[in-house]
N, CA, C and O atoms as a GROMACS GRO file, in nm:
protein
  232
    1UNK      N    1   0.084  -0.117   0.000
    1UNK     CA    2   0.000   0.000   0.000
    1UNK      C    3   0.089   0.125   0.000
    1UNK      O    4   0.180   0.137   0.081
    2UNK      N    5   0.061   0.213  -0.091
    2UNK     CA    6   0.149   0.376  -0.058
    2UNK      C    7   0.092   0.451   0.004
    2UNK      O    8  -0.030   0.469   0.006
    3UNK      N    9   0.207   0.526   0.085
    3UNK     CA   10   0.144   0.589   0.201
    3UNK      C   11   0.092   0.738   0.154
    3UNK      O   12   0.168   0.795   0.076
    4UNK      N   13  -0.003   0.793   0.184
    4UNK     CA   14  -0.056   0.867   0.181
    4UNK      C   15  -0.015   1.045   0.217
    4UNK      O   16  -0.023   1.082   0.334
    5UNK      N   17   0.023   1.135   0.116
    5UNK     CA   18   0.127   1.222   0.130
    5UNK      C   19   0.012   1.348   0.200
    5UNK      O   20   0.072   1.452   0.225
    6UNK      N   21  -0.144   1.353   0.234
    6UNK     CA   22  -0.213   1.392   0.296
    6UNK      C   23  -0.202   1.494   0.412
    6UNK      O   24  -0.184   1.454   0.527
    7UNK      N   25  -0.212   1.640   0.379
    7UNK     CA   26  -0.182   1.673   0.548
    7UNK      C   27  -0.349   1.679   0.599
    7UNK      O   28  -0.374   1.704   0.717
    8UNK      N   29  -0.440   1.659   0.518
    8UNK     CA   30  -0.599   1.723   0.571
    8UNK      C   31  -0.640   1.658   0.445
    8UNK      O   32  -0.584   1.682   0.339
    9UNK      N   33  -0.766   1.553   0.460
    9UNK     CA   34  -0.865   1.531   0.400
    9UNK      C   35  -1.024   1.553   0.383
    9UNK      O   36  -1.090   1.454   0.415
   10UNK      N   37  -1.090   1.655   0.343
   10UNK     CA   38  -1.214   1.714   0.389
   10UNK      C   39  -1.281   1.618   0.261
   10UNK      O   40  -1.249   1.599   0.144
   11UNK      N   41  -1.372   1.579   0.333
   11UNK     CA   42  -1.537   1.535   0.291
   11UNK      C   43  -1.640   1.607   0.252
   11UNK      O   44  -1.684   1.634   0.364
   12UNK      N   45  -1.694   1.646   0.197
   12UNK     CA   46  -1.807   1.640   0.140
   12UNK      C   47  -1.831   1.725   0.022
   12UNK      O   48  -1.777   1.672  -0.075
   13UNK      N   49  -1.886   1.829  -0.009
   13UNK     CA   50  -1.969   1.863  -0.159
   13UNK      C   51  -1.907   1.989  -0.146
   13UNK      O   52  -1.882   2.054  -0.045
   14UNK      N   53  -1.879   2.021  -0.301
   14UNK     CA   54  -1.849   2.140  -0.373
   14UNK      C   55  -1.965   2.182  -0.401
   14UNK      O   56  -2.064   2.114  -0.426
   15UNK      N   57  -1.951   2.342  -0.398
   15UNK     CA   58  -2.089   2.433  -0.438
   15UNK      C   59  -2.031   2.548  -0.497
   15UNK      O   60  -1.918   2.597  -0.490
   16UNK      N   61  -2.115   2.575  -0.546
   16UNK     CA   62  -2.088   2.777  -0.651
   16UNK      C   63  -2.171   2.892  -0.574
   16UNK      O   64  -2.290   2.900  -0.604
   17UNK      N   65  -2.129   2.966  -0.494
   17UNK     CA   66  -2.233   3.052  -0.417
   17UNK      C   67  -2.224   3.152  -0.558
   17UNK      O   68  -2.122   3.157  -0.626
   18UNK      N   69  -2.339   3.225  -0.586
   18UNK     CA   70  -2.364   3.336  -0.660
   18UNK      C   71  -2.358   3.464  -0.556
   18UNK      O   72  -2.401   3.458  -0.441
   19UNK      N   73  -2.307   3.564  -0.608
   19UNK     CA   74  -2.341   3.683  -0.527
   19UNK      C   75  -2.410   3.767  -0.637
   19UNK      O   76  -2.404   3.749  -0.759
   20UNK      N   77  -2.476   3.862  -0.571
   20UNK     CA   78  -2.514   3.953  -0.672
   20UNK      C   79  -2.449   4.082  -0.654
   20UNK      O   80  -2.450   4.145  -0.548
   21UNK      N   81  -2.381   4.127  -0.781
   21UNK     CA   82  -2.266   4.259  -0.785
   21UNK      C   83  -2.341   4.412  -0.769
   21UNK      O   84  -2.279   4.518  -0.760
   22UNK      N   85  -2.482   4.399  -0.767
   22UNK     CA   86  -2.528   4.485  -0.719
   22UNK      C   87  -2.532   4.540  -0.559
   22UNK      O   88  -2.532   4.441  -0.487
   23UNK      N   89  -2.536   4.657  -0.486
   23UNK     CA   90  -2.547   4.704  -0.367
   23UNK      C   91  -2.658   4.772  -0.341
   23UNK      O   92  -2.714   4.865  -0.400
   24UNK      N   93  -2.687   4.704  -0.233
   24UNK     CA   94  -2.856   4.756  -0.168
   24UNK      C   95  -2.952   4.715  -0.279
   24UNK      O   96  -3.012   4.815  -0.319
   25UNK      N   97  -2.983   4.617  -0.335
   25UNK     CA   98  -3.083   4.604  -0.426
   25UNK      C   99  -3.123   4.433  -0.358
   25UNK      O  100  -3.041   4.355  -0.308
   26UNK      N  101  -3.287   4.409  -0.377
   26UNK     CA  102  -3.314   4.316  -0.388
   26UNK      C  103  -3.247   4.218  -0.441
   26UNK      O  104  -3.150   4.239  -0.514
   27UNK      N  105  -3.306   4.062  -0.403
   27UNK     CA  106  -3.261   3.968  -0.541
   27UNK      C  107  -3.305   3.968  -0.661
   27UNK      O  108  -3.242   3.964  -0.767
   28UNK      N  109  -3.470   3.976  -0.633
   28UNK     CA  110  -3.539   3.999  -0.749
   28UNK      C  111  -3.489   4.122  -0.838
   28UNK      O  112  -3.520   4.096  -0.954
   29UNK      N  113  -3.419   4.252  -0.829
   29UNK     CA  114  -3.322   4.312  -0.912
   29UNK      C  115  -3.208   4.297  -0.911
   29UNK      O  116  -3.170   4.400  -0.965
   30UNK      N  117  -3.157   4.263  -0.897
   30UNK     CA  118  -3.015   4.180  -0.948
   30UNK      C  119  -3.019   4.172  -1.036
   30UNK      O  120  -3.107   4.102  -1.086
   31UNK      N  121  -2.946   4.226  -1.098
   31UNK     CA  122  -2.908   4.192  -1.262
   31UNK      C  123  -2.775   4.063  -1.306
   31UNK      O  124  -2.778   3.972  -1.389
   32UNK      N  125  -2.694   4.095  -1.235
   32UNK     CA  126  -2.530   4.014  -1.249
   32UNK      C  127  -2.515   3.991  -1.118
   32UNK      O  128  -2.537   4.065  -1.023
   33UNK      N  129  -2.462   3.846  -1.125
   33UNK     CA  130  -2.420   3.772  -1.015
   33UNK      C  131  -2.249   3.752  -1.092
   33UNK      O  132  -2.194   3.750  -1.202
   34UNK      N  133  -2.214   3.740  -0.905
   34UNK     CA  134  -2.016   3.687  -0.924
   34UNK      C  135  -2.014   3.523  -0.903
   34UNK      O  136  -2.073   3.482  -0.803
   35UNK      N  137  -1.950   3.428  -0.988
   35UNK     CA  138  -1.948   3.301  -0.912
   35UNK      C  139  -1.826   3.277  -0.787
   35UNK      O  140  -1.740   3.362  -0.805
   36UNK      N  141  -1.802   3.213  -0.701
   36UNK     CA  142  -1.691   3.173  -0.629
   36UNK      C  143  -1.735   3.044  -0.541
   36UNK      O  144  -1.838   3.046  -0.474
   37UNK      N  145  -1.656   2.942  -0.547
   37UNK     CA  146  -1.648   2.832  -0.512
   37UNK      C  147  -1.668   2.828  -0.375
   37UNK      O  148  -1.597   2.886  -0.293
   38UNK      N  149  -1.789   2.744  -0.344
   38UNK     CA  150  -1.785   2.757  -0.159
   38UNK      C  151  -1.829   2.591  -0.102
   38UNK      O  152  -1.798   2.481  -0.146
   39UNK      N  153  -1.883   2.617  -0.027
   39UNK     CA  154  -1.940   2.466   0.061
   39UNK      C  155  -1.844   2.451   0.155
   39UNK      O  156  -1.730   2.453   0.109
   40UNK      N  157  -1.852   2.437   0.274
   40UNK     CA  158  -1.777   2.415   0.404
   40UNK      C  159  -1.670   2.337   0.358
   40UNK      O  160  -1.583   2.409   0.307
   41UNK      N  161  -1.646   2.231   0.356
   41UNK     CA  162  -1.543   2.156   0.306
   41UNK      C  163  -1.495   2.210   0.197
   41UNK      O  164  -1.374   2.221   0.220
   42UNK      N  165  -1.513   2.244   0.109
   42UNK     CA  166  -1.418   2.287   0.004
   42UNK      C  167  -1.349   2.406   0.036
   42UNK      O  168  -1.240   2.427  -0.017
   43UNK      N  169  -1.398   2.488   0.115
   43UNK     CA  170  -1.323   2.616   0.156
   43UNK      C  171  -1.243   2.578   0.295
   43UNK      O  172  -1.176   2.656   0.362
   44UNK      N  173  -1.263   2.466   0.318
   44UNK     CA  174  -1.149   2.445   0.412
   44UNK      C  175  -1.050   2.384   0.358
   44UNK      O  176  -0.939   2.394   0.412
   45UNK      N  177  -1.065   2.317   0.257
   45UNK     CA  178  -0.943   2.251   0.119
   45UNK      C  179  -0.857   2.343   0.127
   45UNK      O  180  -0.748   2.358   0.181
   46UNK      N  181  -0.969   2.444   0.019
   46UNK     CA  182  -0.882   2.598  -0.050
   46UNK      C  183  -0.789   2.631   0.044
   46UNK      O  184  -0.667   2.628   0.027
   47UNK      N  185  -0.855   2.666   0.157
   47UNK     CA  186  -0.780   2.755   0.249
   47UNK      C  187  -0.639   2.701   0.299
   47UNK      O  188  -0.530   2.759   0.299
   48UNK      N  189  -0.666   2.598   0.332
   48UNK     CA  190  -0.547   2.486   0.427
   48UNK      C  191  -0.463   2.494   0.275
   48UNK      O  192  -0.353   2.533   0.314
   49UNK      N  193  -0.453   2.482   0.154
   49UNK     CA  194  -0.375   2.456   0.041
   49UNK      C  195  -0.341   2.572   0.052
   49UNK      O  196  -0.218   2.566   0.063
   50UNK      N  197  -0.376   2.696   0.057
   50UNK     CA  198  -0.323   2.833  -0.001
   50UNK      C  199  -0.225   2.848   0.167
   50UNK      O  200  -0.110   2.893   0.170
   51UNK      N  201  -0.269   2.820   0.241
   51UNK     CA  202  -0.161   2.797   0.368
   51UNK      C  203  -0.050   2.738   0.378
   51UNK      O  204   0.036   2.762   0.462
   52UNK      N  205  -0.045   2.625   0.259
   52UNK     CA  206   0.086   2.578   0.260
   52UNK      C  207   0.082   2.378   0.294
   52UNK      O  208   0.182   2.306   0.298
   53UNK      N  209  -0.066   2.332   0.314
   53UNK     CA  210  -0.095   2.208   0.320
   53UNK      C  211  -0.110   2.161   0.251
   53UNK      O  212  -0.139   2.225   0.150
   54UNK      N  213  -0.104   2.010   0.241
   54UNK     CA  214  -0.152   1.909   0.116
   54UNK      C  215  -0.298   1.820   0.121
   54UNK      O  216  -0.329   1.706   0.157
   55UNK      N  217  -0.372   1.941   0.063
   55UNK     CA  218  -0.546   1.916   0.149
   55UNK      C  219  -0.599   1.832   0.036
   55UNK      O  220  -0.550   1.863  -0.073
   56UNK      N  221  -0.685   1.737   0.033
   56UNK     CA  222  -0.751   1.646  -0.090
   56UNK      C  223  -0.916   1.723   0.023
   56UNK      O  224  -0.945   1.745   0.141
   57UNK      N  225  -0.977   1.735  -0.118
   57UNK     CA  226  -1.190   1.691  -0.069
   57UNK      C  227  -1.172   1.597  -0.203
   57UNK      O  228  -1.126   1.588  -0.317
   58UNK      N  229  -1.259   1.523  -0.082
   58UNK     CA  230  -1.306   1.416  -0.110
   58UNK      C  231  -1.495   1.423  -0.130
   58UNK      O  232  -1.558   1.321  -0.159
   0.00000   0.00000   0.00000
């Protein structure tokens, strides 16, 4: 078996939060949304990797 070069393995689901680039406006006016990658686990990936770890989601 090879050993596993892992510093943090997070579980569960990737998501796309939308924001809307508008200020002080409803959703229903919103015109343009920003995408950026979120879901608890995946932003603890990102983060721990941009820190300098060797993070897998799983």
């Amino acid at each position: 078996m090879s050993k596993n070069n892992n510093d943090i393995i997070c579980v569960g689901e990737a998501l796309i939060d939308f924001i809307g680039d508008e200020l002080a406006t409803n959703l229903t006016q919103t015109k343009s949304f920003s995408k950026y990658v979120g879901g608890s686990p995946t932003n603890v990936a990102k983060n721990m990797a941009q820190l300098g770890f060797n993070s897998t989601l799983i």
